[in-house]
C-alpha positions as CSV (number, residue, x, y, z in Angstrom):
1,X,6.5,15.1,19.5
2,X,3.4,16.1,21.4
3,X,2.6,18.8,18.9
4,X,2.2,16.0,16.7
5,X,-0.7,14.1,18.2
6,X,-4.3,14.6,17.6
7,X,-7.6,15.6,18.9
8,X,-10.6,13.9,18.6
9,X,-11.7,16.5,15.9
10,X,-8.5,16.3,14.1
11,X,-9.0,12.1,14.0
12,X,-12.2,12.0,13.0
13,X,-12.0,14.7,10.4
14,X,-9.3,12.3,8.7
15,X,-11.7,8.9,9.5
16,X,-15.2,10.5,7.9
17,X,-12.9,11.8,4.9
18,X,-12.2,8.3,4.4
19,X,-15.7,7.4,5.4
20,X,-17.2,9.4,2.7
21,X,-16.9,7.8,-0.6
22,X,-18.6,5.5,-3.4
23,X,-17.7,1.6,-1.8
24,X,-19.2,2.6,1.4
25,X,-22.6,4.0,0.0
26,X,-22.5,1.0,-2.5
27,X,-22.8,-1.6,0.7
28,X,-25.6,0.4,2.0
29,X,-27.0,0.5,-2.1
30,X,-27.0,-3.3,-2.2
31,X,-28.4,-4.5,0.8
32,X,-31.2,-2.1,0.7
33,X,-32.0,-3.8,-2.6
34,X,-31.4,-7.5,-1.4
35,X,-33.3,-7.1,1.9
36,X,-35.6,-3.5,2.5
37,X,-35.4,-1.4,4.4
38,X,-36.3,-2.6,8.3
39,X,-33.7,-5.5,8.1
40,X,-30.9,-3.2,6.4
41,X,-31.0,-0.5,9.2
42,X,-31.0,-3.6,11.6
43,X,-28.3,-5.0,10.2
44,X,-26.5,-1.8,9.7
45,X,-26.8,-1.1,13.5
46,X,-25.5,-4.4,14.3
47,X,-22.8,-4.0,12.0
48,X,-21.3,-0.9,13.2
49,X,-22.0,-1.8,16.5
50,X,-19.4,-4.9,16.3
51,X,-17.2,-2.4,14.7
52,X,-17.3,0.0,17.4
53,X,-16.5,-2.5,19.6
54,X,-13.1,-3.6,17.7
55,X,-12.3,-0.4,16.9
56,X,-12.2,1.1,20.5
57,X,-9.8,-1.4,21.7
58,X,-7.8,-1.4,18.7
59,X,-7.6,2.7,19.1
60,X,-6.6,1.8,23.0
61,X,-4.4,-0.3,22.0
62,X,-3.0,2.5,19.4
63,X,-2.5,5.1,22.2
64,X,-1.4,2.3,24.6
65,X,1.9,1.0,21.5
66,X,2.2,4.1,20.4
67,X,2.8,1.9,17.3
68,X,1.6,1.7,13.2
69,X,0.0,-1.2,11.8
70,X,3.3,-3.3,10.7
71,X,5.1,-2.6,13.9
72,X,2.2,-4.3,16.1
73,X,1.7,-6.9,13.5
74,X,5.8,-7.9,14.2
75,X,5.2,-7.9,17.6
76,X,2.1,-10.1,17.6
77,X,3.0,-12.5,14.7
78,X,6.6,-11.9,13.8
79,X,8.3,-10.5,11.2
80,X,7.1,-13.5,8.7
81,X,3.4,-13.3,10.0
82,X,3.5,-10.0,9.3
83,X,4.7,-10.2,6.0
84,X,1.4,-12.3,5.6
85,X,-0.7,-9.7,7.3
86,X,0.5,-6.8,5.1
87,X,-0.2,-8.6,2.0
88,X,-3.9,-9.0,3.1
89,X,-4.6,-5.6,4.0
90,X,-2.3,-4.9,0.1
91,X,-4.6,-7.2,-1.1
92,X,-8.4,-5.9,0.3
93,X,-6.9,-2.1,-1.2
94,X,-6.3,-3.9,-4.7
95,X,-9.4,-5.5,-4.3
96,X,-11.8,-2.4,-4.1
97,X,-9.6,-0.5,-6.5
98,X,-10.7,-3.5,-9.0
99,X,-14.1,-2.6,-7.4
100,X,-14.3,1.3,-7.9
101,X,-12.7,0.2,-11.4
102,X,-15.8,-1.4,-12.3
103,X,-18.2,1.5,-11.5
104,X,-16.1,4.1,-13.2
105,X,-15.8,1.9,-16.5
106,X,-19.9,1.7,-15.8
107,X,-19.9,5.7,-15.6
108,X,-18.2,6.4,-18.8
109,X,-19.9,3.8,-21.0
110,X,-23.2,6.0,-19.7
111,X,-21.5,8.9,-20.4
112,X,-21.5,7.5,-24.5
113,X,-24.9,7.0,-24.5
114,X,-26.2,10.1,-23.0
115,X,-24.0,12.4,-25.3
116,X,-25.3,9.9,-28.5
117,X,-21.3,9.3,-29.3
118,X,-21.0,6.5,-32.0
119,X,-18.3,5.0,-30.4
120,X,-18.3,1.2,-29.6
121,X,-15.9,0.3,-26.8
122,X,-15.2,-3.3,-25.6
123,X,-15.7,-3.0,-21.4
124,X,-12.9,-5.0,-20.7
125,X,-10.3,-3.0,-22.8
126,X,-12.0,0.6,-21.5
127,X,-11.5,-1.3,-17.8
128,X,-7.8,-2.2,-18.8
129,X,-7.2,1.6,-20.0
130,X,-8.7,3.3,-17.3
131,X,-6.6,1.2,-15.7
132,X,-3.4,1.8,-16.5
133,X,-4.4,5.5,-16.2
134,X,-5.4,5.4,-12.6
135,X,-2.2,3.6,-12.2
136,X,-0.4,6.4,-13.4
137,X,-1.8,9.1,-11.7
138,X,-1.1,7.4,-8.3
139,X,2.8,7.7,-9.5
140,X,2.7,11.3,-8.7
141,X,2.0,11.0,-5.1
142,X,-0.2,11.6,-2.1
143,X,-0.1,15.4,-2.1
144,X,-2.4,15.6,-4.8
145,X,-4.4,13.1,-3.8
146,X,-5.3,14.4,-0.4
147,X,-6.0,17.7,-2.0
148,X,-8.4,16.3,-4.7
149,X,-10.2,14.1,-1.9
150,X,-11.2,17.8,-0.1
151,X,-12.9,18.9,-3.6
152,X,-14.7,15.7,-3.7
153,X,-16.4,15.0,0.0
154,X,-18.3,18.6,0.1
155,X,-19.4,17.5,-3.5
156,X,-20.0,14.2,-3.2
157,X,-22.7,14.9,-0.2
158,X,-24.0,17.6,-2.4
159,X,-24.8,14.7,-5.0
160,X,-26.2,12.4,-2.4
161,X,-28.8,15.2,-0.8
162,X,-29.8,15.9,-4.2
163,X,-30.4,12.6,-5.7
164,X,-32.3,11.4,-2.6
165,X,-34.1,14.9,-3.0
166,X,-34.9,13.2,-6.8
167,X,-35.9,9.9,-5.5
168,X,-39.6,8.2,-4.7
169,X,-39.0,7.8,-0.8
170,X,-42.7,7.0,-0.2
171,X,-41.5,4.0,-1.8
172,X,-39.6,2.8,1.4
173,X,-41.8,0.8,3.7
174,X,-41.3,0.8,7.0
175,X,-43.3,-2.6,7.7
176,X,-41.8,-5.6,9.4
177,X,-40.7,-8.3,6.9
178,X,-40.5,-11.9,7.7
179,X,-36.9,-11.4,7.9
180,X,-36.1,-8.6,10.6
181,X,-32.1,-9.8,10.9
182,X,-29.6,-10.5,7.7
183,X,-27.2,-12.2,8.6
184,X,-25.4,-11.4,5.2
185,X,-26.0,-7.6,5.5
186,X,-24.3,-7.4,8.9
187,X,-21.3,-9.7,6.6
188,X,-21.3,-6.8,4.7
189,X,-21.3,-3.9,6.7
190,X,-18.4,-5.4,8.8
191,X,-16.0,-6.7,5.3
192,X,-16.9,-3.4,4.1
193,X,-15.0,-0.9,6.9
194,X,-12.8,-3.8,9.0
195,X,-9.6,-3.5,7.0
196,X,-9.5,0.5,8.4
197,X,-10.1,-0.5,11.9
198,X,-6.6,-3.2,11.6
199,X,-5.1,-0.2,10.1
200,X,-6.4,2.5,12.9
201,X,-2.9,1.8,14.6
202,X,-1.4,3.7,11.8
203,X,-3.8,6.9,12.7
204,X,-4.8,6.7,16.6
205,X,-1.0,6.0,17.5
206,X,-1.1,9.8,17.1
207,X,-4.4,10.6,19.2
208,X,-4.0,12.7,22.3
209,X,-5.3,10.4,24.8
210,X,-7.5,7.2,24.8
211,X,-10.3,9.4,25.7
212,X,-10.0,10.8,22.1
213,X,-9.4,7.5,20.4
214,X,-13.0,6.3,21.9
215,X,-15.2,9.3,21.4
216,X,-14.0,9.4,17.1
217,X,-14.8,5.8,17.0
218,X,-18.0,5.8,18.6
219,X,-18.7,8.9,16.4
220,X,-17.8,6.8,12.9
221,X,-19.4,4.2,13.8
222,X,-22.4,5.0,15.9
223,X,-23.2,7.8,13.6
224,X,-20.9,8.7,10.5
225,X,-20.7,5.7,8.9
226,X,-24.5,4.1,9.7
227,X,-25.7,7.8,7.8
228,X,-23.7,6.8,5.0
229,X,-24.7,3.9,5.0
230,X,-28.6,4.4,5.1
231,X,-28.4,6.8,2.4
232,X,-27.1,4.3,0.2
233,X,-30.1,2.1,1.7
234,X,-32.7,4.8,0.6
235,X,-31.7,4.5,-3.4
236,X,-31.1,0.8,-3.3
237,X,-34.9,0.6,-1.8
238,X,-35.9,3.4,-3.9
239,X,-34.4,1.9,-7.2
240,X,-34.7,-2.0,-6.7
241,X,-32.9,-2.7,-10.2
242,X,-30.9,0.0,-10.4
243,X,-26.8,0.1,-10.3
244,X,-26.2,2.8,-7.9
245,X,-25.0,5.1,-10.8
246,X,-28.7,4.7,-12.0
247,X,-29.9,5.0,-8.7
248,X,-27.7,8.7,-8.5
249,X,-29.3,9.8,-11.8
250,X,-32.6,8.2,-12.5
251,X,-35.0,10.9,-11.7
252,X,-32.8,14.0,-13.7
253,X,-32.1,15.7,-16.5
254,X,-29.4,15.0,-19.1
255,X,-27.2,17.5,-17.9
256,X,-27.7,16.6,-14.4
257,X,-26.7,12.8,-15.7
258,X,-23.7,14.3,-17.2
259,X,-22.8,15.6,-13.9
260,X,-23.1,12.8,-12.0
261,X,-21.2,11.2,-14.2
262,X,-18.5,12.6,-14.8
263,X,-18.3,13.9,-11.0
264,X,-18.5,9.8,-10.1
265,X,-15.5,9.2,-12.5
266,X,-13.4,12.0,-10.8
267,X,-14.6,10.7,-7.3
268,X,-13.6,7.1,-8.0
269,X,-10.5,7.9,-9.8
270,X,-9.2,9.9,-6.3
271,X,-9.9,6.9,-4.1
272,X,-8.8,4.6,-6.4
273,X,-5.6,6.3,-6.6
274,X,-5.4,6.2,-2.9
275,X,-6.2,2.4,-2.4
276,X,-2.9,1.9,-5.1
277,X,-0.6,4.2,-2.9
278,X,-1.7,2.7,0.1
279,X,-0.7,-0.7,-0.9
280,X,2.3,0.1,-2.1
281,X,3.1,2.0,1.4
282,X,2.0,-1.3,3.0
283,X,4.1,-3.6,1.0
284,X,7.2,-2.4,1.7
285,X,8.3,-4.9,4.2
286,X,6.9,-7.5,1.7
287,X,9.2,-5.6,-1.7
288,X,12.1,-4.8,0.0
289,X,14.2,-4.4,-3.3
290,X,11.2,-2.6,-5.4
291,X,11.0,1.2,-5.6
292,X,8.3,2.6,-4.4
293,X,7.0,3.4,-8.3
294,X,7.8,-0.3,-9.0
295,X,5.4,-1.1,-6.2
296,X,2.7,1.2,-7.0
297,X,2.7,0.1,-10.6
298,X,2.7,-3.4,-10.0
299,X,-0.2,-3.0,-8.0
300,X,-2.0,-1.0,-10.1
301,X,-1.8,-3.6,-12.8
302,X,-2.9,-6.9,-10.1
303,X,-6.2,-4.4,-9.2
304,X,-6.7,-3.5,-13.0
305,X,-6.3,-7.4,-13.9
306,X,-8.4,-8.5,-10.9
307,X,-11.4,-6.1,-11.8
308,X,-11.4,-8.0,-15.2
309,X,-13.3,-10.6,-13.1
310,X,-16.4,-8.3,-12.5
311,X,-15.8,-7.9,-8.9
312,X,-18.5,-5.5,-8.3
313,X,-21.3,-7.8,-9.5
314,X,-20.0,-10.3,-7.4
315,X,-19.3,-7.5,-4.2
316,X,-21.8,-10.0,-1.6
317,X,-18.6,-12.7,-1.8
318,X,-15.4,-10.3,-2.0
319,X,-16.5,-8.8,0.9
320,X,-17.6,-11.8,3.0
321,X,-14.3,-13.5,1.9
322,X,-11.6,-10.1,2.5
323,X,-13.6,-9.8,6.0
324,X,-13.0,-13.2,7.3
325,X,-9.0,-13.0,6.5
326,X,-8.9,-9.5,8.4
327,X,-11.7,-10.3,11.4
328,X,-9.7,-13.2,12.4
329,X,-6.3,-11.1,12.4
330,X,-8.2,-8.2,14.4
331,X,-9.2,-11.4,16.8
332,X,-6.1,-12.5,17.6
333,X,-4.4,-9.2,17.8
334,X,-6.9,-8.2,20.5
335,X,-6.5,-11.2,22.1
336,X,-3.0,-10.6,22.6
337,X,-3.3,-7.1,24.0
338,X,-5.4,-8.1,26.6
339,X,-3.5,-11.4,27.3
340,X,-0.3,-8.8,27.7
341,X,-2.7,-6.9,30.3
342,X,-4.0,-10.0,32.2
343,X,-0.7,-11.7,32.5
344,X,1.2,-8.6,32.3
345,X,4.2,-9.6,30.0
346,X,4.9,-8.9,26.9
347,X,4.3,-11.7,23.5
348,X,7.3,-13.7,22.8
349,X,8.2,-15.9,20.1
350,X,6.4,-18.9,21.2
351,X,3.5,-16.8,21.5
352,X,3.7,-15.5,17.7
353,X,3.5,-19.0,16.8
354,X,0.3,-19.8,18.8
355,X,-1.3,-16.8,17.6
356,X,-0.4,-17.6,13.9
357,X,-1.8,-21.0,14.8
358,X,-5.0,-19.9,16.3
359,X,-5.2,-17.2,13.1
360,X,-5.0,-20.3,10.8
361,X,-8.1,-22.1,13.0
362,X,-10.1,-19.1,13.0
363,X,-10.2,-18.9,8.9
364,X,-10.6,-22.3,8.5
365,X,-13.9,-22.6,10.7
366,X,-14.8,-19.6,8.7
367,X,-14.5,-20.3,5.8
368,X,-16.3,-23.8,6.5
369,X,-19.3,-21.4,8.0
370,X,-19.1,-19.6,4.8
371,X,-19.9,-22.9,2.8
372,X,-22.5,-23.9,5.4
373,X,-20.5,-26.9,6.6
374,X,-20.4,-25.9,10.4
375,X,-21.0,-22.9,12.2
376,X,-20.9,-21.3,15.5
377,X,-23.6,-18.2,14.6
378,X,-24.8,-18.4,11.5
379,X,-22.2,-15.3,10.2
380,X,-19.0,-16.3,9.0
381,X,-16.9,-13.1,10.1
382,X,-18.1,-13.3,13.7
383,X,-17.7,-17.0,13.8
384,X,-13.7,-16.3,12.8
385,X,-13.5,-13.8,15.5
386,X,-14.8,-15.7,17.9
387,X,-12.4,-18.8,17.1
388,X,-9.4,-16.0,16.6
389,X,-10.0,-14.4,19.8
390,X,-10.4,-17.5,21.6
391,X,-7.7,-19.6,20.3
392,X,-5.2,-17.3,20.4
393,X,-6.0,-16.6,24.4
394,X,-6.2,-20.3,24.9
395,X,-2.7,-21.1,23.7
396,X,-1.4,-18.0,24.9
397,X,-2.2,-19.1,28.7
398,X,-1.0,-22.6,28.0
399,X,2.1,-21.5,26.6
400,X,2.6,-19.1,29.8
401,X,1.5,-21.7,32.1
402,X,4.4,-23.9,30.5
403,X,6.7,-21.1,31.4
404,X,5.6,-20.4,34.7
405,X,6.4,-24.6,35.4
406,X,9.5,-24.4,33.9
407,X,10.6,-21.2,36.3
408,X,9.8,-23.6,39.1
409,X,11.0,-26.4,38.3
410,X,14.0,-24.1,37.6
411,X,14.1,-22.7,41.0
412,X,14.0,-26.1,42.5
413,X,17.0,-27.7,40.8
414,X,18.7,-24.9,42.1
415,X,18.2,-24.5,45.0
């Protein structure tokens, strides 16, 4: 078995694989265009900062179990709560395959004007096909995948060094706005990247040591990810108006366009493919009876049918909303590793119930922060932490405390 586990380079060669692609550049794309470019590397920074925080203890904790993602989620909410759980993290890889599904119907609509085609195709039935297609192509596996995501990362940087090359970067401004912190930019970065870090468990239960599991974090997040990030940044401030696929080709020729496109298409049709078998993986303890294919398709068709909806003009919300469900769950699972360390025992049934309890709390006062009706800091996903964290320690030491009485009061009736 201990051929098996990882170095740091191995870990984070997998992590920045993941790193590298369209829905994290996007993020960077839209708050540069919502709030320039002082408060986005602000709230970039901040961002990845709270990341790197949850995702070195979750990649302790990952050494520590020696567990995947399910298997801690049982232990910390029971098998029902993690039912729950996996459905979430199913539903946030539907959710930005419905996302990437948008951009890749946006890239072959371009595609029909550049090459002056006559060919008038509703969106919403090119979004359905494409689709189905994707849907498809995840049926044959993750082999392929994996290979076809090697092609694409070396390419897809090429295409980001030489569109910024393109771009008007004496357009970014490097004064101080009357807004230096945005509050929904940091919402974004962390919805954008938290549902990896519940699922680092998954990955780091392989790492070497702890020492291993830290230094690729703090490398994805204090450095990977922000440079991704940025970059995306740089064309939203560069090209206000622009969809990041205009950003990308703006300032080239036609064949250079055509490239783009068509390179955007393949890039988004890999990940995409990845988000559908990931969610059917994830689901098994949810579809116990469903194949694996049966899975797979059937979540293929819920992303196609969600990105009906236009999720990625509406990408501020989805992410704000997907990041408070899985913040809170990151919350209390902390919570309860560090409870098991403080008190050293291990989570029992009683204890799945408080932390499902102070789960439930923790989205609620979210989701209230979200709609302005009360809030702890002003930022929705950190106010659901807080509570999730919180709560869940709070009941966990009353519940023990109740325990420890009873062991006494035990003892005396005895003796």
């Amino acid at each position: 078995m201990k051929s098996f586990y990882q170095n740091w380079r191995q870990l984070l060669s997998v992590q920045v694989g993941g790193a590298i692609c369209l829905p994290i550049i996007m993020i960077g794309q839209v708050i540069g265009q919502m709030f320039g470019f002082i408060p986005s590397i602000i709230a970039i920074g901040l961002g990845n900062l709270f990341l790197m925080g949850c995702g070195i203890k979750t990649a302790m904790m990952s050494v520590e179990k020696r567990k995947s993602t399910s298997e801690i989620a049982v232990n910390y909410f029971g098998k029902k709560g993690a039912k729950f759980f996996s459905s979430l993290l199913c539903f946030s890889m539907t959710g930005w395959f419905g996302i990437q599904l948008n951009f890749i119907t946006q890239s072959v609509l371009h595609i029909l004007a550049i090459c002056n085609l006559l060919i008038v195709i509703n969106p919403i039935i090119l979004n359905i096909g494409l689709g189905i297609l994707m849907t498809i192509g995840a049926l044959f596996g993750i082999r392929g995948i994996r290979v076809l995501s090697i092609i694409v990362m070396p390419l897809l940087i090429a295409v980001l060094i030489f569109s910024l090359f393109l771009s008007p970067l004496s357009m970014i401004s490097l004064a101080f706005s009357h807004t230096l912190i945005s509050l929904q930019g940091i919402s974004m970065v962390i919805g954008g990247a938290i549902a990896a870090i519940i699922d680092f468990p998954t990955y780091f239960q392989h790492a070497k040591s702890k020492k291993d599991g830290i230094i690729t974090v703090s490398l994805l997040f204090g450095f990977f990810l922000p440079l991704i990030e940025i970059v995306g940044v740089c064309l939203g401030v560069c090209f206000p108006h622009s969809t990041l696929l205009n950003s990308l080709i703006s300032k080239g020729g036609i064949m250079w366009s055509l490239f783009v496109c068509l390179f955007l298409i393949f890039a988004g049709w890999t990940t995409n493919n990845t988000n559908i078998y990931s969610a059917a993986v994830n689901s098994k303890r949810i579809f116990l009876k469903l194949s694996d294919r049966k899975r797979t398709i059937a979540f293929g068709l819920l992303g196609t049918f969600l990105s009906i909806f236009g999720l990625l003009s509406h990408l501020v919300i989805v992410l704000t909303i997907l990041g408070i469900f899985l913040t809170c769950m990151g919350g209390a699972s902390l919570s309860s590793y560090l409870m098991d360390k403080i008190l050293k025992c291990e989570v029992n049934k009683k204890d799945q119930i408080y932390n499902l309890l102070g789960y439930a709390l923790a989205v609620a006062v979210a989701l209230l922060s979200f709609f302005h009706v009360i809030t702890l800091t002003y930022l929705p996903i950190l106010d659901g932490f807080i509570i999730a964290f919180a709560a869940a320690s709070i009941f966990r030491l009353i519940g023990y405390k109740k325990l420890k009485l009873l062991e006494i009061h035990n003892e005396t009736n005895t003796n």
